[in-house]
C-alpha positions as CSV (number, residue, x, y, z in Angstrom):
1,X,-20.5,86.5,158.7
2,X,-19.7,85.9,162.1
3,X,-16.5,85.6,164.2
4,X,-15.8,83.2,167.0
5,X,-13.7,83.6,170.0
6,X,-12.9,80.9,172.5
7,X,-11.9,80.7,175.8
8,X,-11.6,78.4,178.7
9,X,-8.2,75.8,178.2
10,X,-5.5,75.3,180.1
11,X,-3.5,72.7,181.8
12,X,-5.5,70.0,184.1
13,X,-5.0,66.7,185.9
14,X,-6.1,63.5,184.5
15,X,-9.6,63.2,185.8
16,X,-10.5,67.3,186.0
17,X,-13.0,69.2,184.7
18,X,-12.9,72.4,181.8
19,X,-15.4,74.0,180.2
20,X,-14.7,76.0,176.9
21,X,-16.4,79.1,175.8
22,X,-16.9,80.1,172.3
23,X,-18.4,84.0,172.0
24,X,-19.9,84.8,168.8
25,X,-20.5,88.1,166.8
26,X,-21.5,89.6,163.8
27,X,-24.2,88.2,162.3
28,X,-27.3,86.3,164.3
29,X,-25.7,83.5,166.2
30,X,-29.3,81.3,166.5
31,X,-29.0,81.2,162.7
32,X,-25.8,79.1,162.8
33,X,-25.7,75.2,164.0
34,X,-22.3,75.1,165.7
35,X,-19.4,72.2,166.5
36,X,-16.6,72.0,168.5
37,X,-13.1,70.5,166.8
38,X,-9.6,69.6,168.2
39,X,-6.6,69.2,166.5
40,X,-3.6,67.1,168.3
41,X,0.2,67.5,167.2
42,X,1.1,65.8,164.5
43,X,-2.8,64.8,163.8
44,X,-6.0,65.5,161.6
45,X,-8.3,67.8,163.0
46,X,-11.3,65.7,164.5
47,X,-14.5,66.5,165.2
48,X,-15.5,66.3,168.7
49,X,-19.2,67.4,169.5
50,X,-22.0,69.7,167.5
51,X,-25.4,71.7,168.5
52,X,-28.1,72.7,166.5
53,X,-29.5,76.0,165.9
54,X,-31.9,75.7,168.7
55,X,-30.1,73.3,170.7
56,X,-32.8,70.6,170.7
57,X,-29.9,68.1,168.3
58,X,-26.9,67.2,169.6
59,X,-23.7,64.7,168.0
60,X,-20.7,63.9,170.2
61,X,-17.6,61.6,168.9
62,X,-17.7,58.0,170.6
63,X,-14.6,58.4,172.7
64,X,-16.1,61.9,174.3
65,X,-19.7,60.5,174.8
66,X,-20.6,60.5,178.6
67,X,-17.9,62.3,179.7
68,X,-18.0,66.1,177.1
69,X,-21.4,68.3,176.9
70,X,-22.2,70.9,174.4
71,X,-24.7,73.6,174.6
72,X,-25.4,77.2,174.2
73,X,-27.3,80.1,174.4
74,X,-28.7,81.3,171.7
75,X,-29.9,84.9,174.1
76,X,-25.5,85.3,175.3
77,X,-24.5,84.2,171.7
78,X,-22.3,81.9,173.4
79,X,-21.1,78.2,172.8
80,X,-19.9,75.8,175.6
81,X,-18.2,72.5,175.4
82,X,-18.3,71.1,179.3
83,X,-15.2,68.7,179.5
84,X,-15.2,65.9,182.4
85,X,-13.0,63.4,183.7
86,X,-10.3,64.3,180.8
87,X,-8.1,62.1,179.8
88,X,-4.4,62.7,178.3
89,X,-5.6,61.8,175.0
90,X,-8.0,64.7,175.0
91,X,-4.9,67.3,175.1
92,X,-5.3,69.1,171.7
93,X,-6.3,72.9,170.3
94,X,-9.6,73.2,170.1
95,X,-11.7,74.7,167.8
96,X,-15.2,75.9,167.4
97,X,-17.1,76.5,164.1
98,X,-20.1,77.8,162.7
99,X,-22.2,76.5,160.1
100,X,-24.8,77.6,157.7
101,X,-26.6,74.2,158.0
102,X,-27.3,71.0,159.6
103,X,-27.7,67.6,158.8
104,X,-26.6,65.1,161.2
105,X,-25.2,62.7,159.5
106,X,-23.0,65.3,158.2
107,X,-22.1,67.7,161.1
108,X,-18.7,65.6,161.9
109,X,-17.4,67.0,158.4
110,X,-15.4,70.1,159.0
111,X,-15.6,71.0,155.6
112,X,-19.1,71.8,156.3
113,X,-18.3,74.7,158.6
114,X,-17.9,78.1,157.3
115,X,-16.3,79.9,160.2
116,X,-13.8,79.3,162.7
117,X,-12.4,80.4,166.0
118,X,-8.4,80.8,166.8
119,X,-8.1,77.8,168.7
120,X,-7.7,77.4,172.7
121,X,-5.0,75.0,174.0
122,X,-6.5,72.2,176.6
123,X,-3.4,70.1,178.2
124,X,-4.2,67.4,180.1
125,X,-1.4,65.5,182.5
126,X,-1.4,62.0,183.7
């Protein structure tokens, strides 16, 4: 198995920038396909952007394309989720996951991941 940590939220302006960090260990972090996920008060958690094993596939959510970048590296077993010009509707926990597979027409299904991280808060004011 592996276990995710992330880092990286806080409070920002409307407009600002965050990136996210998600560290990965246990078991061989190339192996996984990975997504990031937020969950707003009071809401369902959504899914916001996944990765592939490799990298070369990526899926982002309509409302974050253009503005949210995923990647990783696969050699610092790290995930990232680059945030740009937020918006207040972006405020949320965010979550990332692992998963034993990929298929991306089904990566937006969180029922598809089989690990998760605790959750780092991103506020963002207007």
């Amino acid at each position: 198995q592996v276990q995710l940590v992330e880092s990286g939220g806080g409070l920002v302006q409307a407009g600002g920038s965050l990136r996210l960090s998600c560290a990965a260990s246990g078991r061989t972090f190339s192996s996984y396909a990975m997504g990031w996920f937020r969950q707003a008060p009071g809401k369902e958690r959504e899914f916001v952007a996944a990765i592939s094993r490799g990298g070369a596939s990526t899926r982002y959510v309509d409302s974050v394309k253009g503005r949210f970048t995923i990647s990783r590296d696969n050699a610092k077993n790290t995930l990232y989720l680059q945030m740009n010009s937020l918006k207040p509707e972006d405020t949320a926990v965010y979550y990332c996951a692992a998963s034993n597979s990929w298929e991306y027409t089904t990566v937006v299904l969180s029922t598809l991941y089989n690990y998760w991280g605790q959750g780092s808060q991103v506020t963002v004011s207007s």
